[in-house]
C-alpha positions in Angstrom: 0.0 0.0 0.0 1.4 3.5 -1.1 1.9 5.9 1.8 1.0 9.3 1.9 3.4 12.3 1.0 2.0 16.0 2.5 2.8 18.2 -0.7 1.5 21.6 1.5 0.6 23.1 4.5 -3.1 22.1 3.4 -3.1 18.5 2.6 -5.0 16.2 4.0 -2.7 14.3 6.2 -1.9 17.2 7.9 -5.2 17.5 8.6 -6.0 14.7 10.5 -2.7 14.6 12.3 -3.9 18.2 13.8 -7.4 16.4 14.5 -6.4 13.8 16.2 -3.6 15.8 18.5 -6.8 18.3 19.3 -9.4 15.6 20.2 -7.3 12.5 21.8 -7.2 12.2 26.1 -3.1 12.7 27.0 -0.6 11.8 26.5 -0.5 13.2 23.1 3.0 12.3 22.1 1.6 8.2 22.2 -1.4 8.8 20.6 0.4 10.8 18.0 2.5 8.1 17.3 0.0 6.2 16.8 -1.7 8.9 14.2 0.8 8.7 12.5 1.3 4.7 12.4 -1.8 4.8 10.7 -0.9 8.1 8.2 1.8 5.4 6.8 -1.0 2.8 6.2 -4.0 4.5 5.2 -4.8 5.0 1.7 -5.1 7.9 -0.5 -8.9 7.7 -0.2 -9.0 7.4 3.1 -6.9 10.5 3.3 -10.3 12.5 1.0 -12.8 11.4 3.1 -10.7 12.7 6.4 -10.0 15.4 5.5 -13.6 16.5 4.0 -14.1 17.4 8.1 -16.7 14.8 8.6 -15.6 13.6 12.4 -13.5 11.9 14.2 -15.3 8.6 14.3 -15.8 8.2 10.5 -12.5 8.6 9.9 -11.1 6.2 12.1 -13.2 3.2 10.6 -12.4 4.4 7.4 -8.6 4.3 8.4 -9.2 0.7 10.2 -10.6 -0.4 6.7 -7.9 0.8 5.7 -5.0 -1.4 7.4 -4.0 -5.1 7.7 -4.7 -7.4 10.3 -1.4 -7.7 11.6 -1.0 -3.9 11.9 -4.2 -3.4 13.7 -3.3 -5.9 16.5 0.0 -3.4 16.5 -2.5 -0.8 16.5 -4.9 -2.2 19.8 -1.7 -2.9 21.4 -0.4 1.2 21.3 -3.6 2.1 22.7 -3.3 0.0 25.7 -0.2 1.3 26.5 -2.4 4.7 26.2 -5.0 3.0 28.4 -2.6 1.8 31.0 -0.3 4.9 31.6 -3.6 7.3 31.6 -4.7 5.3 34.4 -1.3 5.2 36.3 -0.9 8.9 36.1 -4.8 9.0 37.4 -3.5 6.6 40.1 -0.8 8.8 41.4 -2.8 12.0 41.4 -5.3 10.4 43.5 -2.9 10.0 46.5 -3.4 11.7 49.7 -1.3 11.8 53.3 -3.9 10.9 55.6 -1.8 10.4 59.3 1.5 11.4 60.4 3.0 11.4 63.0 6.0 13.4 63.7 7.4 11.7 66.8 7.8 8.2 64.9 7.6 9.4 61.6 4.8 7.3 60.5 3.0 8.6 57.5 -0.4 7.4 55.8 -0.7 7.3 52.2 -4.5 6.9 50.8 -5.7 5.6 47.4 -9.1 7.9 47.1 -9.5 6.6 43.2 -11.9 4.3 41.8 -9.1 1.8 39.6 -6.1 -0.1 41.0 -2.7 0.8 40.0 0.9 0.2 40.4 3.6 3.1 40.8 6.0 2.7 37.4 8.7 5.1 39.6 9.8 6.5 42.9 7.8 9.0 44.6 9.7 11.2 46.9 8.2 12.4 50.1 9.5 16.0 51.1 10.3 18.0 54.1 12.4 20.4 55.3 14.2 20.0 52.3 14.6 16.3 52.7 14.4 13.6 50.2 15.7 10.7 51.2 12.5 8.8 52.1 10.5 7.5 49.0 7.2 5.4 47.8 9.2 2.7 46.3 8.2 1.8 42.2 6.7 -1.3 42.0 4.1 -0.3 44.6 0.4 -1.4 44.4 -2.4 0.9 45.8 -6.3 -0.5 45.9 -9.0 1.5 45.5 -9.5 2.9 49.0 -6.2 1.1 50.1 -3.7 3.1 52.8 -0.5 2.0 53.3 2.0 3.5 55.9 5.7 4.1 55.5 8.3 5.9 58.1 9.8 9.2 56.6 13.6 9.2 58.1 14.5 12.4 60.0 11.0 14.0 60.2 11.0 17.3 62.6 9.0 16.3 65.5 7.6 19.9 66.2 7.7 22.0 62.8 8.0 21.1 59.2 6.4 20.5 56.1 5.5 17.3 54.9 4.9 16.3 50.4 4.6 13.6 48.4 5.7 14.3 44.5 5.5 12.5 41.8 9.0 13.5 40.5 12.0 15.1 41.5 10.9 18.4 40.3 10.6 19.7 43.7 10.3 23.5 42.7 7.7 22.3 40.2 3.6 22.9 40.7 3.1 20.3 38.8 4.9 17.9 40.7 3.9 17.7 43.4 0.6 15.7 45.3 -0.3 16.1 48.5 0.7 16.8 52.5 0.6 19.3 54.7 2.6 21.8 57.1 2.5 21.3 61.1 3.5 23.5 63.7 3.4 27.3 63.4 6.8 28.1 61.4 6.0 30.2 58.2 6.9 29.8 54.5 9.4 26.7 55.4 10.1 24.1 52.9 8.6 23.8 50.0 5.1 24.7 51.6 4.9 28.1 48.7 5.1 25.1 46.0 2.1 23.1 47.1 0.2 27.0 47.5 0.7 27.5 43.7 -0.3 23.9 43.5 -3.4 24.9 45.1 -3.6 22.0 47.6 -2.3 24.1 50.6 -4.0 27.7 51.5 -1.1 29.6 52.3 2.3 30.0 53.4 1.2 30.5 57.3 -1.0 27.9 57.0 -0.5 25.2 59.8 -1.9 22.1 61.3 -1.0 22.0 65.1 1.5 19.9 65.8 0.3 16.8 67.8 1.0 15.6 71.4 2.8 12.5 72.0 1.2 9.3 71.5 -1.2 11.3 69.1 -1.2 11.6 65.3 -2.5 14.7 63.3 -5.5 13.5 61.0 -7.7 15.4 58.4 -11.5 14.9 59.3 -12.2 14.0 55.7 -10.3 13.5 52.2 -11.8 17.0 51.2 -9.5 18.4 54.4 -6.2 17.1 53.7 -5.5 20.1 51.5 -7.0 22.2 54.8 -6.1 23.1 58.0 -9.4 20.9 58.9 -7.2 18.0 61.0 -7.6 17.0 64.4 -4.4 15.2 67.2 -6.3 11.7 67.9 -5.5 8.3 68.6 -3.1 6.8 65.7 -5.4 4.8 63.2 -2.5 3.8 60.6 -3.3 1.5 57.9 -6.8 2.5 57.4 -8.3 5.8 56.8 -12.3 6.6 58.0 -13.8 9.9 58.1 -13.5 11.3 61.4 -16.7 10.3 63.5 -18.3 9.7 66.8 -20.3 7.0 67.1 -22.4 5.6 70.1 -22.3 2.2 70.1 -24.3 1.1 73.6 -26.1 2.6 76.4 -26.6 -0.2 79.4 -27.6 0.3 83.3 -25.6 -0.5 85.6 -26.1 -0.3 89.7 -27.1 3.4 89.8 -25.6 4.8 86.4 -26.3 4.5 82.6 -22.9 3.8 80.9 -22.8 5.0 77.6 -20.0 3.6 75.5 -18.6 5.2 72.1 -16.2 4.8 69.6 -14.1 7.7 68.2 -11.3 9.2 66.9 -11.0 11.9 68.9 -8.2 12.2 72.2 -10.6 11.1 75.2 -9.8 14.1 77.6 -11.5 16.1 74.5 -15.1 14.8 74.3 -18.2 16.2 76.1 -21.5 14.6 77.0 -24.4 16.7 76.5 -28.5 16.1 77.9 -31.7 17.6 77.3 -35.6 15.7 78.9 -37.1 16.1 75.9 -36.3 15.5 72.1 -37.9 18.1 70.5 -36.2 20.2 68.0 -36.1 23.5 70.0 -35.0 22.4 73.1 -31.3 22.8 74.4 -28.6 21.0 75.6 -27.0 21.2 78.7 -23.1 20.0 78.9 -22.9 17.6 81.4 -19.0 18.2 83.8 -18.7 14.6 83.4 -15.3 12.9 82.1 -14.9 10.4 79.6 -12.6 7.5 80.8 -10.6 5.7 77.8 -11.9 1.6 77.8 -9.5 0.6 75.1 -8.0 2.2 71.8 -10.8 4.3 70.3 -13.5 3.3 72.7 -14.6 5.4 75.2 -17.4 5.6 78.0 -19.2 7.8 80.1 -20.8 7.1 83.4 -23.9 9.1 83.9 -26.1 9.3 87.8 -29.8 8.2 86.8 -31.9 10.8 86.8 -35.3 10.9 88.9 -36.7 13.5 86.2 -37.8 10.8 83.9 -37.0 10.5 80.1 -33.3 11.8 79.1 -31.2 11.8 75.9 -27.6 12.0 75.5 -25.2 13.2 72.7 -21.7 13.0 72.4 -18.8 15.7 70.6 -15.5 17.3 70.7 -13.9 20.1 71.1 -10.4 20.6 70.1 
């Protein structure tokens, strides 16, 4: 089969080459290769009815008419290299630090995507100038999966904390996701991930947590917020930051009501109203929570002689 020689600025090769580097998902450079796998195939009346600017569909079947058998399986197999590497580059962007703690250097790296995928190089984690700690390639992430890795030489009090995708480390577009802790301005690369737009400022800070704590972000939405919380280490398996009541039993003279949470126990409050209408206030109870095991909690509340009462747990920071 005769390939096809552009004589101008005008012809119709060119034409479909500029159509198909306009419409096609990145990366470009593959999918242009493969444009042009086909130019070198297709015919010269395949090139006419292109380049008459019918669409993008019509064109391809006329151009997979158009080739042999052999160079279409050639053909199916460049676009799952295009099908593959879009999805590993989704994959990486869809990585968030979820926990760290700066004490142990413990971080928590969450897979919020939909697909699974493999990391084809190192990604570098980031602070203070630091690079010596890295997501290894070779490293498989489920949809919703976390997995934990200790950063080396992590500032226990101040610092900022990235994941890139690179070793651009000046670079916007390199970089993924973290955070700053403590109260120490502009340190870092913290004025990267603000251009990046997945940090609000320079001055920005997450309070550094107490020992035995780790600093958390209440949802995925917060980890490019200030919106975290200290509370009990929860490594290997990210949850949006709840309170939940799970039992209310009598016992002697009390009612014990047991919850699980997140949140440091010295931190919670009960709260009680007599009736359950809408309107009606709470009253915050000067009772303490006392911690029955990690991330279960109870209070013990005096029964009350002024019949019905309901209870509500929260936290303050």
């Amino acid at each position: 089969m005769d390939s096809v020689r552009p004589t101008s600025e005008n012809s119709p090769r060119k034409a479909l080459r500029v159509r198909f580097a306009e419409m096609s998902p990145q990366p470009v450079p593959i999918l242009f290769f493969k444009a042009r796998r086909l130019v070198a195939l297709a015919s010269r009346k395949t090139w006419t009815h292109c380049a008459a600017g019918r669409g993008l569909r019509p064109c391809v079947r006329h151009l997979w008419r158009g080739i042999t058998r052999r160079s279409r399986a050639a053909t199916v197999a460049v676009l799952g290299v295009v099908t593959f590497v879009s999805i590993a580059v989704a994959g990486v962007n869809d990585l968030r630090i979820t926990e760290v703690n700066p004490a142990t250097g413990q971080v928590e790296v969450t897979h919020v995507g939909t697909n699974s995928f493999t990391t084809a190089g190192s990604l570098p984690f980031c602070h203070l100038f630091n690079y010596g700690t890295t997501i290894p390639p070779g490293t498989s992430f489920g949809p919703g999966e976390s997995k934990v890795f200790t950063v080396g030489g992590l500032n226990s009090s101040a610092s900022d904390l990235w994941l890139y995708r690179d070793g651009n480390f000046a670079s916007p577009t390199s970089i993924i996701t973290g955070l700053k802790y403590g109260s120490s301005a502009s340190i870092g690369r913290t004025s990267v991930a603000v251009a990046a737009g997945i940090w609000p400022s320079t001055s920005a800070f997450v309070p550094t947590p107490q020992s035995g704590l780790a600093a958390q972000p209440f949802t995925i939405a917060d980890t490019r917020t200030t919106n975290w919380f200290a509370g009990t280490p929860n490594f290997g398996s990210f949850s949006a930051a709840q309170i939940e009541i799970t039992g209310l039993a009598k016992s002697d003279t009390n009612f014990v009501l047991e919850f699980s949470s997140s949140f440091p126990f010295a931190s919670h409050r009960l709260e009680s109203r007599s009736t359950f209408e809408p309107a009606a206030s709470w009253t915050e109870s000067s009772l303490t929570a006392s911690n029955r095991a990690p991330g279960v909690f109870e209070f013990r509340i005096p029964q009350s002689t002024n019949g019905s009462e309901f209870f509500r747990v929260k936290s303050i920071p």
